[in-house]
PAZAPA-4460 file (N, C-alpha, C; in steps of 0.05 Angstrom, whole numbers, plus 32768, in hexadecimal, padded with zeros to 4 digits):
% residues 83
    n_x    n_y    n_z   ca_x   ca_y   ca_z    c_x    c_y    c_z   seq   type   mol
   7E3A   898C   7B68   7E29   897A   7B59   7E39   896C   7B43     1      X     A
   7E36   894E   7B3E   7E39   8946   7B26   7E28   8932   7B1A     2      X     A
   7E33   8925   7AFA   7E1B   8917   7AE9   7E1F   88FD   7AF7     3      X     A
   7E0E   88EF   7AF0   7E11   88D1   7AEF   7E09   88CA   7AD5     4      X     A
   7E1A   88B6   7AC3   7E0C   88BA   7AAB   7E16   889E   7A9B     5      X     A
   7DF4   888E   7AA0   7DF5   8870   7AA2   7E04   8865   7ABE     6      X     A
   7E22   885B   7AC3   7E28   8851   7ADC   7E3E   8857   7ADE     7      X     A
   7E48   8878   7AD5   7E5E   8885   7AD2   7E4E   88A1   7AE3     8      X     A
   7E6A   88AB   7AEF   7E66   88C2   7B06   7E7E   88DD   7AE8     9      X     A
   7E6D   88F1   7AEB   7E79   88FF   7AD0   7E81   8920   7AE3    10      X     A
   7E8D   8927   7AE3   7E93   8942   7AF0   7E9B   8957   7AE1    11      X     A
   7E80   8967   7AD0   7E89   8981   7AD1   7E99   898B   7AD1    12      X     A
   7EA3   89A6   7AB3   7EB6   89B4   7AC2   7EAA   89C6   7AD5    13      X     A
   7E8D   89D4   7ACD   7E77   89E5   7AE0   7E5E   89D6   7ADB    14      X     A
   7E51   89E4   7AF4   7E34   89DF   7AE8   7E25   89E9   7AF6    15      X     A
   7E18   89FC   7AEF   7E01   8A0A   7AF9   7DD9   8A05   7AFA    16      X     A
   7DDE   8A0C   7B16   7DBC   8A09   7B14   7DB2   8A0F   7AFF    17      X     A
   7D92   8A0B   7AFA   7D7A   8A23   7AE8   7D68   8A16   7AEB    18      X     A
   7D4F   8A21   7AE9   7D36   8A1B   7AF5   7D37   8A0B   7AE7    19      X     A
   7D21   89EE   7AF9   7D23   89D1   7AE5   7D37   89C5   7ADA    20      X     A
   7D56   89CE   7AEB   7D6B   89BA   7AE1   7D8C   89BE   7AE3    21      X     A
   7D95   89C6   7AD3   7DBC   89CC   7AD8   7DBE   89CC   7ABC    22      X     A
   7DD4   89E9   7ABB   7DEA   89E3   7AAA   7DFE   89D8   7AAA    23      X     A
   7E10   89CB   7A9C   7E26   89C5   7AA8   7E3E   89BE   7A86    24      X     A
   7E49   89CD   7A93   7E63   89CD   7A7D   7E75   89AF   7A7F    25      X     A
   7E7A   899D   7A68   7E83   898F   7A61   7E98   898B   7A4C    26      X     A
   7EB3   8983   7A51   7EC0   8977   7A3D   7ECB   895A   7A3F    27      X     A
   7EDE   894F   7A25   7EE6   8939   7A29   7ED6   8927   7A30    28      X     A
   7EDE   8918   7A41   7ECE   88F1   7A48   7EB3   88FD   7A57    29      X     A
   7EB1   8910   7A65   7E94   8917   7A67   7E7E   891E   7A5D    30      X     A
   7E88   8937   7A49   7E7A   8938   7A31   7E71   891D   7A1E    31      X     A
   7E83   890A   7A17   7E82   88F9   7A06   7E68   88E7   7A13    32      X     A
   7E68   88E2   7A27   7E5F   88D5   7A3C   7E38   88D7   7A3F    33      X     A
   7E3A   88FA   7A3C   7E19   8906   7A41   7E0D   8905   7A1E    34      X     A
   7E22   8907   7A1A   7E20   8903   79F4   7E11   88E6   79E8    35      X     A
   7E22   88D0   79F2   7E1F   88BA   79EC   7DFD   88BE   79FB    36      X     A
   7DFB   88BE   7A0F   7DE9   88B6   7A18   7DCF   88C6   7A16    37      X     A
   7DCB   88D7   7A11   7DBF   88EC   79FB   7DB3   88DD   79DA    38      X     A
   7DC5   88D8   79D1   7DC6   88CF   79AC   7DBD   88B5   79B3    39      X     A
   7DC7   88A1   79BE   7DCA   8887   79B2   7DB7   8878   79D1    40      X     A
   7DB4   8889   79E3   7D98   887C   79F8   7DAC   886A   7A07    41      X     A
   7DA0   8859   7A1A   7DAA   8846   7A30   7DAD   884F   7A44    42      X     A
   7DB9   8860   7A45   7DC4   8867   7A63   7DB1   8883   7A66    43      X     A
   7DB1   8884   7A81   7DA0   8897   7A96   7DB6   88B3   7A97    44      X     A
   7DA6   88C5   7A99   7DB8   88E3   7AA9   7DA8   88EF   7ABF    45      X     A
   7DC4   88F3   7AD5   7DB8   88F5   7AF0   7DC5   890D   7AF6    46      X     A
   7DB8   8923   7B0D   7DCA   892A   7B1B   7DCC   891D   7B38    47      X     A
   7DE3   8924   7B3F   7DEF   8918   7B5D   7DF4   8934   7B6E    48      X     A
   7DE4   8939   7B89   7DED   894A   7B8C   7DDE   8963   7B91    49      X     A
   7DDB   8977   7B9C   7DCE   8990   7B9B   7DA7   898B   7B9D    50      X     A
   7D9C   89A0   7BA4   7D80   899A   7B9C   7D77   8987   7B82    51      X     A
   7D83   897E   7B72   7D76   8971   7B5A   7D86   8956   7B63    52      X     A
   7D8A   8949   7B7C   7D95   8934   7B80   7D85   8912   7B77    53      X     A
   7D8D   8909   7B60   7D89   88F1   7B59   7D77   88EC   7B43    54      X     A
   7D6A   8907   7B3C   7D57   8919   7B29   7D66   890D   7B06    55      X     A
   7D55   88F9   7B01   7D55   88F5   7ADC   7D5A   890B   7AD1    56      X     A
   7D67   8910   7ABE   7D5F   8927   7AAE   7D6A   8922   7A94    57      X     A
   7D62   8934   7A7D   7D5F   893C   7A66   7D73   894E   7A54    58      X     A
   7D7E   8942   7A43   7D8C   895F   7A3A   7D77   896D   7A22    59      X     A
   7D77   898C   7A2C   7D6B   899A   7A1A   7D74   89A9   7A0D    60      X     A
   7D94   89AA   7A12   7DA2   89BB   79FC   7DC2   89BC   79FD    61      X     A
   7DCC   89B3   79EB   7DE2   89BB   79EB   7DEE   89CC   79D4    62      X     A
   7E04   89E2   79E9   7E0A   89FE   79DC   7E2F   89F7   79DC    63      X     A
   7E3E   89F6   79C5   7E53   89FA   79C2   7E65   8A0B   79B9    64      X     A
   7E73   8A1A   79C6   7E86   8A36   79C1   7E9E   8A30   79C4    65      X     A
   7EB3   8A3E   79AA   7ECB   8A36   79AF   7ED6   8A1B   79C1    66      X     A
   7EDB   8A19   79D5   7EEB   89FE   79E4   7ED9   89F4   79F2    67      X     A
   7ECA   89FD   79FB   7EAA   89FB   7A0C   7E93   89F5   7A03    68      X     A
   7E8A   89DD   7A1A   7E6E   89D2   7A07   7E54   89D2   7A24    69      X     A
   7E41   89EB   7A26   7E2F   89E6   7A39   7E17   89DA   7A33    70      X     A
   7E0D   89C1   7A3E   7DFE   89B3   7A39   7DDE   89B8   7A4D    71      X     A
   7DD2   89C0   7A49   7DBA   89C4   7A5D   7DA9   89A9   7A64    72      X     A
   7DAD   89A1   7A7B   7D8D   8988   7A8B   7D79   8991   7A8C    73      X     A
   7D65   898C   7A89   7D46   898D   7A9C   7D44   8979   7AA6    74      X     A
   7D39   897A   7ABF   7D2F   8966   7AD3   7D16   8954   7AC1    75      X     A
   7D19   893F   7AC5   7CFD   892A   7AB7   7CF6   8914   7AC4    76      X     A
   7CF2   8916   7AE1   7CE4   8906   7AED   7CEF   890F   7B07    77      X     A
   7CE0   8902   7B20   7CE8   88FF   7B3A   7D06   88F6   7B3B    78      X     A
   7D0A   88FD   7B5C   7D25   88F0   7B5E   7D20   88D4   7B61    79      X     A
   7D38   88C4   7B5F   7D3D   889F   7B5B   7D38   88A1   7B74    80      X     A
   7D2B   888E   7B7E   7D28   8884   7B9E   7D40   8870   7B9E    81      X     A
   7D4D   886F   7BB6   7D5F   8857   7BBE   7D52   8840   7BD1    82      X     A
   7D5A   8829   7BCB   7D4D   880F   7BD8   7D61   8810   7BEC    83      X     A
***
């Protein structure tokens, strides 16, 4: 699985399922990336990928430890239909 986030493809260092969504560990240009788009709006967060394929979602938390930053999704809407 990875993000889509706005019209950028973002890859995880991990990321794990959880009911209603994924964890997924981020640093660097990816992190900065779910950040921006989190704080300052515009751009969309997707996952690509796995059962939650194309699925909007939400960040509802982000947890940072020493060098590591896990950011938690919830799902918030259907998946994107393709034309």
């Amino acid at each position: 699985m990875e993000l889509i986030v706005g019209n950028k493809r973002v890859i995880p260092t991990a990321m794990t399922p959880i009911p209603g969504g994924v964890e997924a560990q981020l640093a660097g240009e990816a992190l900065l990336s779910v950040l921006e788009a989190t704080f300052h709006g515009g751009a969309t967060i997707e996952v690509l990928g796995g059962d939650l394929d194309r699925r909007p979602m939400d960040v509802a938390e982000i947890r940072m430890e020493g060098a590591s930053t896990t950011v938690t999704l919830v799902c918030s809407g259907a998946a994107l239909r393709l034309n």
